[in-house]
C-alpha positions in Angstrom: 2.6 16.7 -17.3 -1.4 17.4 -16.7 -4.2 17.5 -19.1 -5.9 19.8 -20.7 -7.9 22.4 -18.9 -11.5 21.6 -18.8 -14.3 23.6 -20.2 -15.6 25.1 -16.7 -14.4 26.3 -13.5 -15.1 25.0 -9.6 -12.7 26.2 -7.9 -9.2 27.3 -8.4 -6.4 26.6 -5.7 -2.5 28.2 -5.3 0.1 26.1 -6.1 1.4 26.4 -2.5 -1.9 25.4 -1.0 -2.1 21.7 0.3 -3.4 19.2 2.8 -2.3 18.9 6.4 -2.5 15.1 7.9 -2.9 14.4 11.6 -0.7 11.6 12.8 -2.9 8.2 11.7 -4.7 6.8 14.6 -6.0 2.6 15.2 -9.9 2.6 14.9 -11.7 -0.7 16.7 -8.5 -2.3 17.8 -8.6 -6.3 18.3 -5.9 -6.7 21.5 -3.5 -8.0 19.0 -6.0 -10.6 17.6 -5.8 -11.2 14.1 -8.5 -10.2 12.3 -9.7 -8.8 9.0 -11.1 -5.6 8.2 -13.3 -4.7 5.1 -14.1 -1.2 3.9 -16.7 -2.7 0.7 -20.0 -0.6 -0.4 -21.5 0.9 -2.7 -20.3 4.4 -3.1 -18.0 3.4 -0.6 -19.6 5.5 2.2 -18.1 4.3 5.3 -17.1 7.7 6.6 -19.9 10.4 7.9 -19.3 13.4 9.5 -22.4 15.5 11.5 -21.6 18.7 13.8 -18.3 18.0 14.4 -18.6 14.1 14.9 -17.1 11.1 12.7 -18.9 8.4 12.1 -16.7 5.3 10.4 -18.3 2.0 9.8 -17.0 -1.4 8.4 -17.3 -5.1 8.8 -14.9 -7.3 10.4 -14.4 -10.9 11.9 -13.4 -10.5 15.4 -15.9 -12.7 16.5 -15.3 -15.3 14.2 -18.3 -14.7 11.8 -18.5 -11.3 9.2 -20.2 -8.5 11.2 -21.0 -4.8 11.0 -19.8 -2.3 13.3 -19.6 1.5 13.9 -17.4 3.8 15.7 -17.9 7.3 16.3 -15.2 10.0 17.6 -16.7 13.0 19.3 -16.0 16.6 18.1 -12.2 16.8 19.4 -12.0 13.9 20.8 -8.2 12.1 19.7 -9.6 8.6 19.8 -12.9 6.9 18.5 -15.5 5.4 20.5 -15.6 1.5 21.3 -17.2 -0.7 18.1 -20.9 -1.2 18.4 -22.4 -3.8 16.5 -25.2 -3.0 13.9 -26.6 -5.8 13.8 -27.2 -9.2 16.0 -25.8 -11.7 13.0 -23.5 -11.7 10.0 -23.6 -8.3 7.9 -22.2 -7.0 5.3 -20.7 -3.8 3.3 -22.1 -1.0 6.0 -23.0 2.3 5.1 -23.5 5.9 7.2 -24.8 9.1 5.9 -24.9 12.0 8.7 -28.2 14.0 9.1 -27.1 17.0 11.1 -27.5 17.6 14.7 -24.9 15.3 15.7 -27.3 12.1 14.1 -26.0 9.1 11.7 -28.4 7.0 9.9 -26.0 3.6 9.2 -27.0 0.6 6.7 -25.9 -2.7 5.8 -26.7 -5.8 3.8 -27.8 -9.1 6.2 -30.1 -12.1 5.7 -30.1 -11.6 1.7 -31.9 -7.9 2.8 -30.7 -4.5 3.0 -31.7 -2.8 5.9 -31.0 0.5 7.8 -31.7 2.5 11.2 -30.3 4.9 13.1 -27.1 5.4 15.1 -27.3 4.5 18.8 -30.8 3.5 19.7 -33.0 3.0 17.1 -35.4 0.0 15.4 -33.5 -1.5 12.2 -35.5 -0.9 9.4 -36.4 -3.6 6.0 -36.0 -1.5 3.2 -35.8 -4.7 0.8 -38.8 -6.8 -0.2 -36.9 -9.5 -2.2 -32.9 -10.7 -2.3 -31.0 -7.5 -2.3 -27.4 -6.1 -1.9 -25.2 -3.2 -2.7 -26.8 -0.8 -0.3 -26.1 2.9 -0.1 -27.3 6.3 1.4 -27.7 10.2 0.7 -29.1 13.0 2.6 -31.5 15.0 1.4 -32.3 17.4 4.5 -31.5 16.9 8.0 -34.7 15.0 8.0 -35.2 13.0 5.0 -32.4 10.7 2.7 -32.5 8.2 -0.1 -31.5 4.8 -0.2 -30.5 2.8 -3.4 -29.6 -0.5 -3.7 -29.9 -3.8 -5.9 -32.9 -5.9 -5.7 -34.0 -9.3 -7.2 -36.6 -8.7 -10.0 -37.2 -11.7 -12.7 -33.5 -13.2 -13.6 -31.7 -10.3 -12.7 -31.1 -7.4 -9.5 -32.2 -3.7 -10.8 -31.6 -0.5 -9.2 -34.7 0.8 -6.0 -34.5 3.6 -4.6 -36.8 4.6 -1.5 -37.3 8.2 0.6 -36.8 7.7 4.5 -37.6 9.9 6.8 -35.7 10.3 10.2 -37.4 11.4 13.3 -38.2 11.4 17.0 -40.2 8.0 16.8 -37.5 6.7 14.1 -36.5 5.8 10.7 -39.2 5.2 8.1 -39.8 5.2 4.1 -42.1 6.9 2.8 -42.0 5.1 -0.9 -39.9 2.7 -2.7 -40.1 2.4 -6.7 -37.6 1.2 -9.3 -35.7 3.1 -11.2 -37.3 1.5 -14.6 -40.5 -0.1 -14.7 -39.2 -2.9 -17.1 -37.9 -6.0 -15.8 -33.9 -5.9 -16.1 -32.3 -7.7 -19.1 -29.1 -8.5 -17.0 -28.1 -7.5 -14.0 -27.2 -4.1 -12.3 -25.0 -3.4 -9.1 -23.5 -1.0 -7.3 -25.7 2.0 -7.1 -24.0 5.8 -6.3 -26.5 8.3 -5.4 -26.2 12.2 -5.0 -29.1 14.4 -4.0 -28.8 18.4 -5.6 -29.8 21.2 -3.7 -32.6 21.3 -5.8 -34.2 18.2 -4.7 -33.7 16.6 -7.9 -31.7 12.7 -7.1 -29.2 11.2 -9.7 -28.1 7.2 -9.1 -25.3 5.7 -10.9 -24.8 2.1 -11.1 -23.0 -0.6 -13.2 -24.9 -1.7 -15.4 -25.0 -4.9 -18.0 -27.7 -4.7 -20.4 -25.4 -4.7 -23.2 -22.9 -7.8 -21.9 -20.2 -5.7 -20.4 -20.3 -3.9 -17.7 -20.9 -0.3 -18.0 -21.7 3.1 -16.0 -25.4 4.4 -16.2 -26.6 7.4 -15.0 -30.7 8.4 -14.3 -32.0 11.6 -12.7 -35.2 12.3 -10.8 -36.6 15.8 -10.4 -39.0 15.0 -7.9 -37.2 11.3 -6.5 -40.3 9.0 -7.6 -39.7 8.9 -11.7 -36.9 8.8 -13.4 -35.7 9.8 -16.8 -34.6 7.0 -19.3 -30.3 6.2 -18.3 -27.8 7.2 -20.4 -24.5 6.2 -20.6 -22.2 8.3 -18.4 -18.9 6.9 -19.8 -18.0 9.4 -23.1 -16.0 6.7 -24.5 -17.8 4.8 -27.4 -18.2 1.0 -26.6 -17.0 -1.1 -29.6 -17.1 -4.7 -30.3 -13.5 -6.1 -31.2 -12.4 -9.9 -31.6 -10.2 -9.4 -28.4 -11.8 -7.1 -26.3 -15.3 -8.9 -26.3 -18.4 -6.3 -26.3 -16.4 -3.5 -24.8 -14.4 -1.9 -22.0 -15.6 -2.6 -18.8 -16.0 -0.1 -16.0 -16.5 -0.5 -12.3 -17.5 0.2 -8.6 -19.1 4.0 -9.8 -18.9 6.8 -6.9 -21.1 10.5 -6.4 -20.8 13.0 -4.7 -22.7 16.8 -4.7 -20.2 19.7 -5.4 -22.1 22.6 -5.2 -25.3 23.9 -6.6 -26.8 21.7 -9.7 -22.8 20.5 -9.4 -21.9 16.5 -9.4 -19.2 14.5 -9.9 -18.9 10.7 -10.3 -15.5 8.7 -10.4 -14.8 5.1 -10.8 -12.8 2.9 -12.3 -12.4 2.3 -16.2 -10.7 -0.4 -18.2 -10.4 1.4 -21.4 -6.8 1.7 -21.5 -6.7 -2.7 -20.9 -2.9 -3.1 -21.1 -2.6 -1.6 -17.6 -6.0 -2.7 -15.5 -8.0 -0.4 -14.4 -7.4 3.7 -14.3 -9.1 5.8 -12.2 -11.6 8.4 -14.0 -13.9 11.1 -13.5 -16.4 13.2 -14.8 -18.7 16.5 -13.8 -22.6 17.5 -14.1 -23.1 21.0 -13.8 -27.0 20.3 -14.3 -28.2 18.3 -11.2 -26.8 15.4 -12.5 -29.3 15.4 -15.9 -26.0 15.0 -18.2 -22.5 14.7 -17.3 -19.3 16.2 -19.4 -16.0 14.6 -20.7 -14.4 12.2 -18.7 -10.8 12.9 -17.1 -8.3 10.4 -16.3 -7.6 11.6 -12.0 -3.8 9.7 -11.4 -1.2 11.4 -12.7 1.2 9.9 -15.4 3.4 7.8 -12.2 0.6 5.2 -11.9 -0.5 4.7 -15.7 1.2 1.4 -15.8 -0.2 -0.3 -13.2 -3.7 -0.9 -12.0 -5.5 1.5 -9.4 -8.1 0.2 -7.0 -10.9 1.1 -4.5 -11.6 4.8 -6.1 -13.5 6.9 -4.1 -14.4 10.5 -4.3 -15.4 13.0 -2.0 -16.8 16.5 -2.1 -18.7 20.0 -0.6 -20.4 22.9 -1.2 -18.0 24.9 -1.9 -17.1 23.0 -5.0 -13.9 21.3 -3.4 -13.8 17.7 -4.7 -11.0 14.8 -3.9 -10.5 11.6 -5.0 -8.8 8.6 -3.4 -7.6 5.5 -4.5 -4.8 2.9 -3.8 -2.4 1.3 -6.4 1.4 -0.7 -6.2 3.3 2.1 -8.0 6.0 2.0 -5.1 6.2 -1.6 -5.2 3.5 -2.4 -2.2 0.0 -1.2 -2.0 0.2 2.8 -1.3 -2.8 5.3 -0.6 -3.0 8.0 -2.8 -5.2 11.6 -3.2 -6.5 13.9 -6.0 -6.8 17.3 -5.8 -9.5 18.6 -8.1 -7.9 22.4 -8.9 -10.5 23.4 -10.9 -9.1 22.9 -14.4 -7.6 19.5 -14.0 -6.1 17.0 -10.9 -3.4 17.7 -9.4 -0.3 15.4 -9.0 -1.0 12.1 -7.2 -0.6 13.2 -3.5 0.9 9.7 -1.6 -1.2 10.3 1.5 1.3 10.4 4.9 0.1 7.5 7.5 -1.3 5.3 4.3 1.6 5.0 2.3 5.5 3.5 2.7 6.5 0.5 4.0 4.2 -2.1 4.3 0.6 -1.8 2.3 -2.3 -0.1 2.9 -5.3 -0.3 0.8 -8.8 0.6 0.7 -10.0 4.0 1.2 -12.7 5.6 2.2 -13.3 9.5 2.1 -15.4 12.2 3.4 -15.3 16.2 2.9 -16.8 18.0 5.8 -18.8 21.3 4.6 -16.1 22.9 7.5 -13.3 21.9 4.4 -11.7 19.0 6.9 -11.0 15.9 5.1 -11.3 13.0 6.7 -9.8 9.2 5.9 -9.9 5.5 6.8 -8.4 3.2 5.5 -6.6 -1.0 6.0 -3.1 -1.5 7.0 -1.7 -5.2 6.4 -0.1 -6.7 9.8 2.7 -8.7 10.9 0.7 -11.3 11.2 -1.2 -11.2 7.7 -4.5 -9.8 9.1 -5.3 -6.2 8.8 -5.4 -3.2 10.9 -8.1 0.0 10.6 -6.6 3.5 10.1 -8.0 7.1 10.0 -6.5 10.3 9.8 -8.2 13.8 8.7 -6.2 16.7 7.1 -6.8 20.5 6.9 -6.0 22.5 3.9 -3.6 25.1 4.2 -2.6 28.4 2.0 
């Protein structure tokens, strides 16, 4: 029982096609301490890949405070490296974007600050001027990303952005500005950001400005000024006695799927009975306007709530998305297939779902088509373990 077909074609997979896991491996392993593990950002981008290498950060509490760490495992290696800390005191919600030639550029939020620098050796880098959170990173070139996040302005956070640049002497930004010049009327959170091939940058956020919290979307052709937001959910928002000022939606994700192609998922509270769904929706335009929104899980999991969506994409116009939910009674990890027309049938991913409950996902598509995926495992003991396994698709 799937949808109906959309109005446009990416890409179009045989039925027998399919993803092949390798066996799930223990990333950063305490000794048998307990300890918990979180996966939280902003377009939850705690998986990076760059010429072969992985790059997987989170934040932990092994040594008894919250701290950021990053792991990398070589090109063929089975095992990743040992944690290095990204920071000297508490962090929070890491982020990693790989810039080619084997480099990461990783960022996190400490000291009510967002900051960044890059992997290995490497000055961290103030991107914040005032309180700010809710980090996040996109490549433009192998020498230059964006950066987005939420900073203090008046009453409220708004959405910056700022261009870095990424060379022998460092990171740097060029610029930062604000995606609108007015003061925010309530706060927004949670920025996504995509850059086209183009040049042009699109940022997704939540967003509430009109007392619920809702998905915006803005575009930059140039990555200084943006166009006014517009609303990227196409469901209209209506003001009911028992539903307040309108649905809400939540924790927006982007990724670039080809030329002038986008797609954003997240998760949407429009069908309220059951708690959150996971939807998504496509820009064929650089990320100027986005289409209809489809629900991703399949029928299974309408009746309970889904959790931690994430999606993941590449040139060639492949596009996943991840999530977890309780269908099967505990916490399970589960994968959409984007066919072209519609997504497939929930895939319960091998290593993250079954006994026990794992939870949390992160995702990333490698331009090679290797998926790759992290994600928490509850313990024995009630603390949590970190996972990762990658797949290869097969005819």
């Amino acid at each position: 029982m799937k949808r109906a077909a959309a109005v446009f074609m990416l890409l179009a997979m045989p039925a027998c096609a399919g993803w092949e896991f390798s066996p799930a491996a223990e990333v950063g392993a305490s000794g048998g301490k307990k300890i918990f593990h979180h996966l939280e950002s902003a377009n939850r981008k705690g998986l990076a890949e760059s010429r072969g290498r992985v790059a997987l950060v989170w934040e932990d509490d092994r040594n008894g405070e919250p701290r950021c760490w990053l792991a990398v495992r070589e090109k063929s290696a089975a095992v990743f490296s040992r944690p290095q800390a990204l920071s000297k005191g508490e962090c929070y919600e890491p982020v990693v974007q790989g810039m080619g030639r084997g480099r990461f550029v990783a960022g996190w939020e400490a000291d009510g600050a967002v900051w960044a620098r890059p992997s290995g050796k490497g000055k961290a880098l103030k991107l914040s001027r005032g309180e700010a959170a809710h980090l996040t990173l996109a490549r433009a070139d192998e020498r230059t990303l964006y950066a987005a996040w939420a900073e203090l302005a008046g009453n409220y956070k708004h959405i910056m952005l700022a261009r870095l640049t990424l060379d022998a002497g460092g990171l740097k930004a060029e610029y930062s500005v604000p995606l609108e010049e007015a003061l925010p009327s309530d706060d927004q959170a949670y920025p996504a950001l995509a850059v086209s091939a183009d040049g042009g940058v699109t940022v997704v956020w939540e967003d509430r400005r009109k007392k619920h919290t809702m998905i915006l979307a803005a575009h930059s052709a140039d990555g200084r000024k943006f166009a006014a937001p517009y609303r990227l959910i196409d469901m209209p928002q209506v003001r009911t006695v028992d539903l307040g000022a309108g649905m809400g939606s939540m924790r927006p994700t982007l990724a670039s799927c080809g030329p002038g192609c986008l797609v954003a998922a997240w998760l949407d509270k429009r069908d309220f009975l059951s708690g959150y769904d996971v939807f998504a929706a496509f820009s064929q335009d650089g990320g100027r306007s986005f289409g209809r929104n489809f629900k991703v899980q399949d029928s299974f999991g309408d009746n309970m709530a889904q959790w931690h969506a994430a999606v993941a994409a590449n040139q060639s116009g492949r596009v996943e998305v991840v999530w977890d939910d309780e269908r099967d009674g505990t916490a399970d990890v589960w994968l959409g297939d984007w066919n072209g027309k519609d997504f497939s049938d929930d895939l319960a991913v091998p290593g993250a779902s079954g006994a026990g409950a794992q939870s949390d996902p992160v995702i990333h598509l490698d331009e090679s088509g290797r998926l790759h995926l992290a994600w928490l495992e509850r313990t024995e003991t009630g603390g949590t373990r970190l996972k990762y396994a990658s797949a290869g698709w097969k005819e």
